[in-house]
N, C-alpha and C positions, 0 to 999 in steps of 0.2 A: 222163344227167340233167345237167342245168345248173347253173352259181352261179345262187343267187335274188340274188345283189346286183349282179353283172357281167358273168351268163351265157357265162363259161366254161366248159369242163368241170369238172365236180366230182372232189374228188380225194379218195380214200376214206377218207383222212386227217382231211380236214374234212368231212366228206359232211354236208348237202348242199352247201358251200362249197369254192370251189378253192382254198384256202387261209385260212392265219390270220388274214391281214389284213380279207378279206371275212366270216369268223367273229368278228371285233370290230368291225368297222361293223355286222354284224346286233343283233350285244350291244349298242352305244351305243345302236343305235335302241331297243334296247326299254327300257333305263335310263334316257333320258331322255323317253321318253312318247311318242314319232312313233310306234308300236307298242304296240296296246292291243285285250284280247280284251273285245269286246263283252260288257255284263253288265246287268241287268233290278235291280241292289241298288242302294238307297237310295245315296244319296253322303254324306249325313248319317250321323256313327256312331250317335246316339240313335235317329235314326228307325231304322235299320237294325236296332239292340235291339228297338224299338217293332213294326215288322215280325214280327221271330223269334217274340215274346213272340205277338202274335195268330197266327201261326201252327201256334206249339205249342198254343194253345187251343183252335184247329179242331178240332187230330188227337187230342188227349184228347178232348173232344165226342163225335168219333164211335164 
């Protein structure tokens, strides 16, 4: 297996990373936002209540 950041060999140390240095560029990326798991929730936190709330109404309903 390779670095996903410099496709070195991986070293089982940092696995999947060949090291530390490449296991903290993977971390910055995802602390500073360039890395983000796709997601279907509201971006708004009310809407996002507004959401939960009609969908806990559904599942009582049924």
């Amino acid at each position: 297996m390779s670095c996903p950041i410099c496709a070195k060999p991986s070293d089982e140390k940092y696995r999947p990373f060949c090291s530390k240095r490449c296991a903290d560029v993977d971390l910055a990326k995802w602390m500073s936002g360039s890395y983000a798991v796709p997601s279907e929730d509201p971006q708004d936190v009310e809407e996002a209540i507004e959401a939960a709330e009609r969908e806990r109404a559904k599942q009582t309903r049924h």
